[in-house]
N, C-alpha and C positions, 0 to 999 in steps of 0.2 A: 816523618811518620815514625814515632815509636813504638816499635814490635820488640816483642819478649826473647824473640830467639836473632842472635846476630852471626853474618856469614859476612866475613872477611874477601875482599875479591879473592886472593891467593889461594884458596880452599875454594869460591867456584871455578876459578879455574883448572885448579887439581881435580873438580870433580869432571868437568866438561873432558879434561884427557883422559881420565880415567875410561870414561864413557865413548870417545874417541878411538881409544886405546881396544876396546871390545870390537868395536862396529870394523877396526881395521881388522883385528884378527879372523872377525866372522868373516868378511869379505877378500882376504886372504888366503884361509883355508877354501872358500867355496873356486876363487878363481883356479886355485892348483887341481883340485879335484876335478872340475869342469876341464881345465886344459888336459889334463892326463887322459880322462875319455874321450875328449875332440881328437887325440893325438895317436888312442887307441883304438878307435873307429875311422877313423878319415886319416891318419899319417898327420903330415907336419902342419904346418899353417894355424892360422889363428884365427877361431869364433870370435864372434860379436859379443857373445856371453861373455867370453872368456875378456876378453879387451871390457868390456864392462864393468866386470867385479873389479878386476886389476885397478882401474882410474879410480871408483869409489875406494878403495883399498889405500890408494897415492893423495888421494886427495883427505882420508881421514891422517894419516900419518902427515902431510903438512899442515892440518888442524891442532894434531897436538904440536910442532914445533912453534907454532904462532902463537896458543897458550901459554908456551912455556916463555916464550919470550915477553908476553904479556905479563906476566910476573914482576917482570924487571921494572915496568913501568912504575914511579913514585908517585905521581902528578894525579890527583883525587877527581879531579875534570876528566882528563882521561880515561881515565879508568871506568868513570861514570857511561860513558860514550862506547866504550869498546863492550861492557857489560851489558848496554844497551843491547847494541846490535846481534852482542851472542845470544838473548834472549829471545829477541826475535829471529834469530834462525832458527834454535829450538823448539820454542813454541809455533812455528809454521812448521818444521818437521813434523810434532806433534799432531797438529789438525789434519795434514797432508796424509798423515798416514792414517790416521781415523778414516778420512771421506775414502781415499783412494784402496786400501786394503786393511780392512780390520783385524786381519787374522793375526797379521804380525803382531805379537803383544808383547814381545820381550823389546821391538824396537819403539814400541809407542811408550810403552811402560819408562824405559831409559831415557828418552827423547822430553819425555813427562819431568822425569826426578830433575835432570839437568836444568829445564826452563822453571822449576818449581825453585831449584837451589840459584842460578843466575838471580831469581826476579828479588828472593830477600834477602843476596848480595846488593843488587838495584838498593834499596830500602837501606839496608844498612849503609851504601856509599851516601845516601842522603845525607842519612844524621851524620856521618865524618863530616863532609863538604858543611854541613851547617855548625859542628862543633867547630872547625877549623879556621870558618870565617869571625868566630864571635870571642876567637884567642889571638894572641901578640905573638909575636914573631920573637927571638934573643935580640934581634937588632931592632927591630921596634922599640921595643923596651928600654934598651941602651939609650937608642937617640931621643925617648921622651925623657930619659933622666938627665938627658946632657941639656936638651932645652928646661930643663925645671931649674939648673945650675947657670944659666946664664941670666937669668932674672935676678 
C-alpha cells in the first residue's frame, strides 16, 4: 500500500515507550500518593489500590524495555509481526477504554496516537518487505556474475 507519509518501526516504537514512559509515571505517582494515605490512615500494610497501580506501573516499565529491545531487531518479517501485535494491544486499549470509561481522554487520546502511529509503521513495513523482496542481495549478484562467467 502506498501512503504519503512513512513511519520507520524504530520511531513506532520510540513512540509506543514514549507513551509507555507517561502511563508508567502517571501510575507511579498515583501508586505513592495512594500508599502514603493507606499508610497515613490505616498504618502499615498494603491496599489493593495501592498493589494495583504499582503492577500497572511494573508492567508499563517492562513494555518499554521490550520496545527498546525491539529495536534491535533487523529482520523486516519480524518486525512486521511484533508491529502487529503492538497495534492490536493499542488499538483494543483504545476501544476498551471508550466502551469501559470514557472520561479518561488523555489515556484514550495516547492509546489512539500510538495505534494510529504502529498501524502506518504496519504500512510502511509492507512496502519495505515488498521493496526488499524485488532487490539482490551483494551475494546474489556475485554468484549470478560468477555463473554468467562460466558459460
Amino acid at each position: 500500500m502506498n501512503i504519503n507519509i512513512k513511519v520507520l518501526p524504530k520511531y513506532a516504537y520510540l513512540v509506543s515507550s514514549l507513551i509507555a514512559l507517561i502511563i508508567f509515571f502517571y501510575f507511579s505517582y498515583k501508586a505513592v500518593v495512594a500508599y502514603l494515605i493507606h499508610k497515613e490512615l490505616y498504618g502499615d500494610g498494603m491496599d489493593v489500590l495501592v498493589s494495583l497501580r504499582a503492577a500497572l506501573a511494573g508492567v508499563m516499565l517492562l513494555m518499554i524495555l521490550l520496545f527498546f529491545q525491539f529495536i534491535k531487531i533487523k529482520d523486516l518479517i519480524s518486525q512486521r509481526t511484533i508491529i502487529r501485535g503492538i497495534f492490536v494491544g493499542w488499538s483494543s486499549l483504545f476501544i476498551i477504554l471508550i466502551i469501559v470509561n470514557p472520561s479518561l481522554i488523555l489515556f484514550i487520546v495516547l492509546s489512539g496516537v500510538a495505534g494510529i502511529v504502529n498501524l502506518i509503521a504496519l504500512f510502511t513495513l509492507v512496502d519495505l518487505i515488498k521493496e526488499d523482496r524485488n532487490s539482490l542481495t551483494d551475494k546474489e549478484i556475485y554468484l549470478l556474475q560468477q555463473l554468467a562467467n562460466k558459460k
